[in-house]
C-alpha positions in Angstrom: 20.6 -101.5 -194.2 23.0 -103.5 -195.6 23.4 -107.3 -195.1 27.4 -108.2 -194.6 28.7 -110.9 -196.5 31.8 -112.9 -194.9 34.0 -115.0 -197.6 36.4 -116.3 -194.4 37.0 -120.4 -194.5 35.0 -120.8 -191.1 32.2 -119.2 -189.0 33.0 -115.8 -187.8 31.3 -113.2 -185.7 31.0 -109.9 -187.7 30.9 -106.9 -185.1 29.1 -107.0 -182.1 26.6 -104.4 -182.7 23.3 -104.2 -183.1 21.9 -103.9 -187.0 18.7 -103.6 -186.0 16.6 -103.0 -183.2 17.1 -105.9 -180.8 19.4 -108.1 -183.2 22.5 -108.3 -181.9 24.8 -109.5 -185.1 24.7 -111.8 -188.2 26.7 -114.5 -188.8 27.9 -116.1 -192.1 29.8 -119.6 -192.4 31.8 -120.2 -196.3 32.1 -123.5 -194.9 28.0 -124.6 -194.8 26.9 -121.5 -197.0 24.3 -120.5 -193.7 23.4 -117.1 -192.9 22.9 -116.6 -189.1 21.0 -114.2 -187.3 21.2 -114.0 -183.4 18.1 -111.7 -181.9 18.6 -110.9 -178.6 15.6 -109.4 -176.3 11.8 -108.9 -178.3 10.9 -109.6 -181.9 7.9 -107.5 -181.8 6.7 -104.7 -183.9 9.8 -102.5 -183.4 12.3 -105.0 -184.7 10.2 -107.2 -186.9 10.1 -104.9 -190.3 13.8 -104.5 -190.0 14.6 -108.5 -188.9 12.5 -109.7 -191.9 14.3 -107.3 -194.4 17.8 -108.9 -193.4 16.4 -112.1 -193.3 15.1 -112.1 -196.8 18.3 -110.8 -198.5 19.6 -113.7 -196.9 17.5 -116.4 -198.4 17.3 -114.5 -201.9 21.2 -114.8 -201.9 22.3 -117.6 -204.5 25.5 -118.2 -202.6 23.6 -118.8 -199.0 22.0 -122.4 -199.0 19.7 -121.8 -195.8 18.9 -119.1 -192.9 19.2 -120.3 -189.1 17.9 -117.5 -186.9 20.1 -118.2 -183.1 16.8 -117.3 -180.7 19.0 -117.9 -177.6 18.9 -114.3 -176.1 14.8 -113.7 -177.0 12.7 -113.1 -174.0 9.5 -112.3 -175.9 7.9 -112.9 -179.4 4.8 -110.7 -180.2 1.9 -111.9 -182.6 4.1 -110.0 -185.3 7.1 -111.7 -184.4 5.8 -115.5 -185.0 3.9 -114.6 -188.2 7.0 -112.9 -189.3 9.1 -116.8 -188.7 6.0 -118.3 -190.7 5.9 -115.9 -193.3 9.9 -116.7 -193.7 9.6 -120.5 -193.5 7.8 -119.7 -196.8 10.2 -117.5 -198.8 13.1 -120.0 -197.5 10.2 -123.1 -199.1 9.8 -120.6 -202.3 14.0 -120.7 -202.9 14.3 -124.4 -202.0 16.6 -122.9 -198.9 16.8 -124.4 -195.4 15.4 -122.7 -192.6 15.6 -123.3 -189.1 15.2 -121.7 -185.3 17.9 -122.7 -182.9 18.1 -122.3 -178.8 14.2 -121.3 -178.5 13.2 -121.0 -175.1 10.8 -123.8 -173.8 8.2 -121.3 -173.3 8.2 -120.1 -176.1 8.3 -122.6 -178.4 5.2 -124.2 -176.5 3.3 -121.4 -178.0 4.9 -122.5 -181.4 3.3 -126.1 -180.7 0.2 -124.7 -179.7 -0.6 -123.0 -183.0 1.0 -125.6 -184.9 4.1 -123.9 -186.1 6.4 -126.3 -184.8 5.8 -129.5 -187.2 5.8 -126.8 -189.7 9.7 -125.9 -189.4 12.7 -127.0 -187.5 12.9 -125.4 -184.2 15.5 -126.5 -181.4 14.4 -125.5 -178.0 17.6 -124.6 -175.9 18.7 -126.8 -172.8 17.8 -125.5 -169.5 20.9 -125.1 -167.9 20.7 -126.9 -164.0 
């Protein structure tokens, strides 16, 4: 699998097709230098192999200064799932790279408070919408 590389001006979508099993697209912006990954549905052990993979070509790349995973679509994140954002908070720490998890359901990042993940990284829980 091969991570696409955008060298547009501004943010643009790149195909709106699934790269992996319950990712929806990635993202790049020439403007910040952030790779994006929106995951839509699970991050369990189907996807998480595969989601990790991308991610870390991502943080490896010299030209990308940080990795923001867009969790606005997940419904569910297995055991597998949050070790595998922990486990990439590292790497991103290991390349002096910013990392961060954007429009995380309340829920679910409660769990990420529970076990202490959430002063580890920046997460944004999204806005419930009224």
């Amino acid at each position: 699998m091969a991570v696409l590389r955008n060298r547009m001006s501004r943010t643009e979508e790149i195909e709106e097709k699934p790269i992996v099993n319950g990712v929806t697209g990635v993202t790049f912006s020439e403007e910040d230098s952030l790779g994006v990954i929106s995951i839509s549905g699970t991050i369990d052990d189907t996807n998480v192999e595969d989601v990790t993979e991308s991610a870390i070509k991502i943080i490896e790349d010299e030209n990308m200064r940080g990795l923001v995973f867009d969790a606005k679509d997940v419904r569910y994140i297995s055991r597998a799932g949050i070790t595998m954002f922990a486990k990439l908070n590292l790497k991103a720490g290991e390349y002096e790279k910013s990392y961060q998890i954007i429009n995380l359901r309340a829920d679910i990042a409660k769990v990420f408070q529970m076990i202490g993940y959430a002063a580890a990284f920046s997460i944004t829980v999204m806005e419930e919408e009224a």
